[in-house]
TILOLUM-200043 format. One line per field, with one value per residue (C-alpha): residue number from 1; residue in three letters; y, x, z. Coordinates in Angstrom, 2 decimals, always signed. Layout:
N
resi = NUM_... $
resn = ala_... $
c2 = Y_... $
c1 = X_... $
c3 = Z_... $
This chain:
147
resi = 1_2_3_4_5_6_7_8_9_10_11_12_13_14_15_16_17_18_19_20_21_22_23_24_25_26_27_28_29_30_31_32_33_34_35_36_37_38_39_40_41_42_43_44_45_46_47_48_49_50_51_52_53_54_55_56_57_58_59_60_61_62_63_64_65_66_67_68_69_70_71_72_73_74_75_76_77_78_79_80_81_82_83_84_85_86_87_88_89_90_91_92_93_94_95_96_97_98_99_100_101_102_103_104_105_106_107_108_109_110_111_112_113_114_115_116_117_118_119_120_121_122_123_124_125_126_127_128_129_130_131_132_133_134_135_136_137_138_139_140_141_142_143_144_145_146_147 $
resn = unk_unk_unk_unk_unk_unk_unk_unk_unk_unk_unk_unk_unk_unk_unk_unk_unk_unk_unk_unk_unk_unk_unk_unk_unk_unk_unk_unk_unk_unk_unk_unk_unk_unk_unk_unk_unk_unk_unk_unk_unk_unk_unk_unk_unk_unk_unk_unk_unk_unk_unk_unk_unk_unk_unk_unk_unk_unk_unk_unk_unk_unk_unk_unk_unk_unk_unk_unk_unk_unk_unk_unk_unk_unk_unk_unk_unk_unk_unk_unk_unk_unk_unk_unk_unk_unk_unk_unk_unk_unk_unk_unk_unk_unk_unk_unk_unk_unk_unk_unk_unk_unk_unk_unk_unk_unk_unk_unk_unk_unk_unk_unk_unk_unk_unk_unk_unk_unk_unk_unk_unk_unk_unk_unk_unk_unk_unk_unk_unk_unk_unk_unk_unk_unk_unk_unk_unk_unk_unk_unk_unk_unk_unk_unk_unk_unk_unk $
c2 = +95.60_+93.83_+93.40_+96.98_+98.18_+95.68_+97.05_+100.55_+99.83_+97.86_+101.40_+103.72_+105.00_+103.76_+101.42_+97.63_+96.13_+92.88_+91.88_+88.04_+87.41_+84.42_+83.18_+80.19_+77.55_+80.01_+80.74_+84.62_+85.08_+82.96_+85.11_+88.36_+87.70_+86.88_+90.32_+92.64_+90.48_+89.22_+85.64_+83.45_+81.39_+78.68_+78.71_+81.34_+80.79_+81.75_+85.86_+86.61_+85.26_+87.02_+90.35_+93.30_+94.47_+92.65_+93.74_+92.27_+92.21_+89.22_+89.02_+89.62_+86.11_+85.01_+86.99_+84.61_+81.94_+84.06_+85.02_+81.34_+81.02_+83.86_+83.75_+86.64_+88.76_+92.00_+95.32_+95.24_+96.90_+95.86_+96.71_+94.59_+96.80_+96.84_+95.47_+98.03_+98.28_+96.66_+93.54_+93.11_+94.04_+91.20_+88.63_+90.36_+91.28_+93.59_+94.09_+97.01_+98.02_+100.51_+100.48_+102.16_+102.13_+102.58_+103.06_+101.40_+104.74_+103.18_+101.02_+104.14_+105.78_+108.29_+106.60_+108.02_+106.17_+106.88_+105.88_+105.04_+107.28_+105.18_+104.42_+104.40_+101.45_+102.99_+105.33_+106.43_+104.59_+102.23_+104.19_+106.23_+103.72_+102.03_+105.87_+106.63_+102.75_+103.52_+107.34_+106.57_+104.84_+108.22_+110.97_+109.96_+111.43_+110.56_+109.70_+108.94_+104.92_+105.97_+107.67 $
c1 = +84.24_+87.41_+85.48_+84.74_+88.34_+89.81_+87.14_+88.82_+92.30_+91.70_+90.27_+92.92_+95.78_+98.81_+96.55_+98.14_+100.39_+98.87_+96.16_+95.90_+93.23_+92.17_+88.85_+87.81_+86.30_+83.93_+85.02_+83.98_+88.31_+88.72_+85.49_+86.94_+90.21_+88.70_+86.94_+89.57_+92.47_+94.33_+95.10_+93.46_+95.19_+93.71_+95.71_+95.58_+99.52_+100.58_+99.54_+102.93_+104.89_+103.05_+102.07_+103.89_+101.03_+97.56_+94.24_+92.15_+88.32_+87.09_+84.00_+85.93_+84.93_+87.73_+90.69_+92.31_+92.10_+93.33_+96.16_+97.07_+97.45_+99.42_+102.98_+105.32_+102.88_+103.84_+101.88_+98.39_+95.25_+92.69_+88.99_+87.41_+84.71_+84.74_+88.11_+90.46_+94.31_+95.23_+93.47_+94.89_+98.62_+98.19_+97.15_+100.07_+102.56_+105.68_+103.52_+103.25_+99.24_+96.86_+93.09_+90.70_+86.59_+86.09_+83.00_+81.41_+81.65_+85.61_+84.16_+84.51_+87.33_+85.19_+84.78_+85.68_+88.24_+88.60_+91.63_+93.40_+96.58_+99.08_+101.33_+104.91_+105.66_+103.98_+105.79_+108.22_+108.08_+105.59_+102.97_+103.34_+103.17_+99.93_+97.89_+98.62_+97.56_+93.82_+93.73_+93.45_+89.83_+88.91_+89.33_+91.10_+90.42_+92.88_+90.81_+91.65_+90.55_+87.61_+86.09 $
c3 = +102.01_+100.60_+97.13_+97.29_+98.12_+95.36_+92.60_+93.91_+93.29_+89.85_+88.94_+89.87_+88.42_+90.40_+92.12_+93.21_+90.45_+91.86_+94.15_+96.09_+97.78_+100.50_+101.98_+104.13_+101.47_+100.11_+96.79_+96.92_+96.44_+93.03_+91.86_+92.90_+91.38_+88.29_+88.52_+88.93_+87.53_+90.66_+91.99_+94.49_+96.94_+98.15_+101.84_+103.86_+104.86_+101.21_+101.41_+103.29_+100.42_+97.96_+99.24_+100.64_+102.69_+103.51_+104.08_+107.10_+105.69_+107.69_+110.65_+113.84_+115.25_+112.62_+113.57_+115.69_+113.13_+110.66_+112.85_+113.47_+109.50_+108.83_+109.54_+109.46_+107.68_+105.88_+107.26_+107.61_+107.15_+109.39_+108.54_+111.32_+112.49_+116.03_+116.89_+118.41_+117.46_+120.81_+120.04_+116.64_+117.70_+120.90_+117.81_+115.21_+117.76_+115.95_+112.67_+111.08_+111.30_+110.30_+111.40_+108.55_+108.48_+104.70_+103.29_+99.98_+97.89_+98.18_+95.05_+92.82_+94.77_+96.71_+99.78_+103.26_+104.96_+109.06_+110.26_+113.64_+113.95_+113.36_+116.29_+116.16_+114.96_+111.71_+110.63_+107.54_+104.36_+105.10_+106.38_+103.70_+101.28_+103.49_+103.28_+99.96_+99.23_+100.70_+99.86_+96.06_+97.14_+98.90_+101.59_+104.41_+107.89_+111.03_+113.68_+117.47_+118.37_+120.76_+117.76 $
């Protein structure tokens, strides 16, 4: 999914100025930066430094490694399928976070994107910023967490 939203936002008009991207020894990030133009960072620790918001497109058996190697992260996106806002917030306590399901029609910026409502702690510039971020890969439809 994080190849598909990245191929979105390399598309689109007022997409990312700059995209970073991380993985666990597999190479898939250096390839995908080479793709769309971005950078690939070989530790995980770096993304805070270099990115205003990040995007959480792992399995969800790897979210509380990823958590351990990100310190003081800027707002996130989670895309973990399956993993509920309360989870996330216990691992990435006083971050900023919105929850989207995006599908792969986000490759060509007519995807769907569900999202979580954001909760308070969302609210104002930055989730403004985060929304209009994913709605140039699609519709976006404000969903409650159950659904």
């Amino acid at each position: 999914m994080a190849a598909a939203m990245a191929r979105g936002w390399a598309g689109a008009r007022g997409g990312p100025e700059s995209m970073t991207f991380a993985d666990a020894g597999s190479g898939r990030a250096a390839e995908l930066a080479r793709e769309v133009g971005g950078e690939a960072v070989a530790n995980l620790g770096e993304l805070p430094d270099r990115s205003d918001t990040i995007v959480l497109a792992v399995k969800r058996a790897a979210l509380d490694e990823i958590a351990a190697g990100l310190s003081n992260p800027p707002p996130l996106i989670s895309v973990l399928a399956g993993v509920p806002v309360d989870r996330i917030r216990e691992r990435f306590p006083g971050v900023p976070l919105l929850r989207v399901m995006p599908n792969l029609a986000v490759e060509v910026r007519k995807g769907t994107l569900c999202y979580v409502r954001p909760a308070d702690d969302l609210r104002g510039e930055t989730r403004d910023r985060l929304l209009e971020l994913l709605g140039l890969l699609g519709t976006m439809v404000a969903v409650a967490e159950k659904e």
